[in-house]
C-alpha positions as a LaTeX table, in Angstrom:
\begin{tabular}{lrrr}
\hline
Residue & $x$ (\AA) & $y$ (\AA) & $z$ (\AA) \\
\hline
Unk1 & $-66.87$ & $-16.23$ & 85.79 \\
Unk2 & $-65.93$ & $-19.68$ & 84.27 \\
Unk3 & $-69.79$ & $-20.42$ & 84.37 \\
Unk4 & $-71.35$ & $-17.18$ & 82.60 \\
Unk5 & $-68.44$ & $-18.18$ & 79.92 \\
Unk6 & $-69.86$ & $-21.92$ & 79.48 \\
Unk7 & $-73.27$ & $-20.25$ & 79.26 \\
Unk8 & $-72.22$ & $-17.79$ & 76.80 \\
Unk9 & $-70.94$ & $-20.31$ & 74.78 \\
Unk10 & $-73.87$ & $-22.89$ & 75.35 \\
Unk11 & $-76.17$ & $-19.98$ & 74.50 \\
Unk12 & $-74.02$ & $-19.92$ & 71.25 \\
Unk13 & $-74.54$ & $-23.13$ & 70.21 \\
Unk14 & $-78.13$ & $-23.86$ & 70.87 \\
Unk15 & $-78.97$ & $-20.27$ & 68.86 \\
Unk16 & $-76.65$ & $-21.87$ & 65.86 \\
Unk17 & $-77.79$ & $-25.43$ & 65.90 \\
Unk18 & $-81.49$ & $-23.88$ & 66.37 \\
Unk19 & $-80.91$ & $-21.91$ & 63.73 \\
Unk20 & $-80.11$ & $-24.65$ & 61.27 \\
Unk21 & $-82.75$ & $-27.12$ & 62.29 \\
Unk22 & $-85.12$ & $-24.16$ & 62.16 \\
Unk23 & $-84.28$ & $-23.37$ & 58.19 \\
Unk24 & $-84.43$ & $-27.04$ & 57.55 \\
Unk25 & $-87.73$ & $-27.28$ & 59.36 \\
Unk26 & $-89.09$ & $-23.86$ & 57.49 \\
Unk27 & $-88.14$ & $-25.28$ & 54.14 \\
Unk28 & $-90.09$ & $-28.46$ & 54.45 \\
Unk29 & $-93.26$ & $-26.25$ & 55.68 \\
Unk30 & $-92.48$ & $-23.96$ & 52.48 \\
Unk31 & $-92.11$ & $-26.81$ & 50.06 \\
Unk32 & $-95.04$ & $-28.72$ & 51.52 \\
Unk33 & $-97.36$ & $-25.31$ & 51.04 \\
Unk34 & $-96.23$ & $-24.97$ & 47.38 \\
Unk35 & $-97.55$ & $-28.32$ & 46.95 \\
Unk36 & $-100.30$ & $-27.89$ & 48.24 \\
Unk37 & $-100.96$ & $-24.50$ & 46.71 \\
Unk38 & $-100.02$ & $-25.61$ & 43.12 \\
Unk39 & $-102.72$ & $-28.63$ & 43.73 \\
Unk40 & $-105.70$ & $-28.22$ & 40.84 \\
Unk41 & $-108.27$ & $-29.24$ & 42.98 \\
Unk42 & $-107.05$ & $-26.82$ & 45.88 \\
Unk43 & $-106.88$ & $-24.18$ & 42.99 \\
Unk44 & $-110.43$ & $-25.03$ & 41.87 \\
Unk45 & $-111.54$ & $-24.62$ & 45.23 \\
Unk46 & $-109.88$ & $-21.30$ & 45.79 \\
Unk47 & $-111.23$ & $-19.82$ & 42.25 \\
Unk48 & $-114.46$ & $-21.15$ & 43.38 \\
Unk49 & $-114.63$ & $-19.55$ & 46.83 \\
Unk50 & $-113.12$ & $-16.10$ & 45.28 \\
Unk51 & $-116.06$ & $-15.98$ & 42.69 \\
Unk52 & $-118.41$ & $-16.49$ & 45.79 \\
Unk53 & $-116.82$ & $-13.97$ & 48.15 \\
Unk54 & $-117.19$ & $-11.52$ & 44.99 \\
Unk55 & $-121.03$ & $-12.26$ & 43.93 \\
Unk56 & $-121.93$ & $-12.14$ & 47.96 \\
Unk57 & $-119.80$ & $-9.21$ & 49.39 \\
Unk58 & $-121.89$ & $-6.40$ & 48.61 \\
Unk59 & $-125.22$ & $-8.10$ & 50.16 \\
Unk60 & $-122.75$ & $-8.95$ & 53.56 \\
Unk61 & $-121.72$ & $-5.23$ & 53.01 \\
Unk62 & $-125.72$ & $-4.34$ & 53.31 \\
Unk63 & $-126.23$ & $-6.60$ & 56.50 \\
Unk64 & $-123.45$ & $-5.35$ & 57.84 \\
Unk65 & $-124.27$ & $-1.82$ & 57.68 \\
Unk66 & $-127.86$ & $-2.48$ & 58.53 \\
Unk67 & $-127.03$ & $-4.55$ & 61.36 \\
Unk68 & $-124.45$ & $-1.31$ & 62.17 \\
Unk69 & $-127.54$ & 0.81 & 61.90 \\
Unk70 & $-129.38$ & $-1.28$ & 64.59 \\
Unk71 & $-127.19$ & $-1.30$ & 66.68 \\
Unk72 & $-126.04$ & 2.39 & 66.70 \\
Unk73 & $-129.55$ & 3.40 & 66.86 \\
Unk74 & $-130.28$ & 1.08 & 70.56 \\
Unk75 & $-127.83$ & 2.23 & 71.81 \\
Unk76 & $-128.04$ & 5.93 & 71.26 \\
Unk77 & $-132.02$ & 5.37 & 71.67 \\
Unk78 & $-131.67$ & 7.36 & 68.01 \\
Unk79 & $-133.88$ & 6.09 & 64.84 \\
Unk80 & $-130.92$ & 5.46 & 61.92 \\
Unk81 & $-131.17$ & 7.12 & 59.10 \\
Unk82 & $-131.56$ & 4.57 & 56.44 \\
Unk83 & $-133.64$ & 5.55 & 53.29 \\
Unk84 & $-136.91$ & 4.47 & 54.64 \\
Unk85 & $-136.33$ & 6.71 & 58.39 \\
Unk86 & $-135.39$ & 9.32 & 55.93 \\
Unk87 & $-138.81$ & 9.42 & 54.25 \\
Unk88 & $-141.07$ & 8.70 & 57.30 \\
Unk89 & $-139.42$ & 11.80 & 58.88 \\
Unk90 & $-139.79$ & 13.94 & 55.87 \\
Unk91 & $-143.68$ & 12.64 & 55.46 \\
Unk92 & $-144.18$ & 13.14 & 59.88 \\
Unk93 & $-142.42$ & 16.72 & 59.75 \\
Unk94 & $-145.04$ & 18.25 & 57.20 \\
\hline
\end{tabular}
């Protein structure tokens, strides 16, 4: 008994002593992030890469789906039905 007590209580104190040097420890990361974060040259790079991601997301969209498409269609040994499948069908089935 005397040793699940001294456990218990060892327990206890590691969790709170943890627990401090833990909050210390997070505020340093969170402080050194806000720094970093509030950097102009970090921020220029972020606005820069955001403008980028929003001018080229709609061609990745394209490959994406395309690539989707491919894939689908080797599998299933099925032609996709992009645009251009659409209109060779309609032009073979007349």
């Amino acid at each position: 008994m005397g040793g699940k007590i001294i456990f218990v209580v060892g327990l206890a104190a590691g969790y709170v002593l943890g627990a401090k040097a833990g909050r210390e420890r997070y505020t340093q990361i969170a402080t050194a992030a806000n720094r970093l974060w509030a950097n102009p040259t970090v921020k220029r790079t972020v606005d820069k890469a955001e403008v980028f991601v929003k001018d080229h997301a709609p061609d990745v969209a394209d490959l994406a789906a395309e690539g989707t498409r491919r894939v689908v269609s080797a599998a299933t040994g099925r032609k996709s039905r992009s645009s251009g499948s659409r209109a060779a069908a309609s032009d073979t089935s007349s």
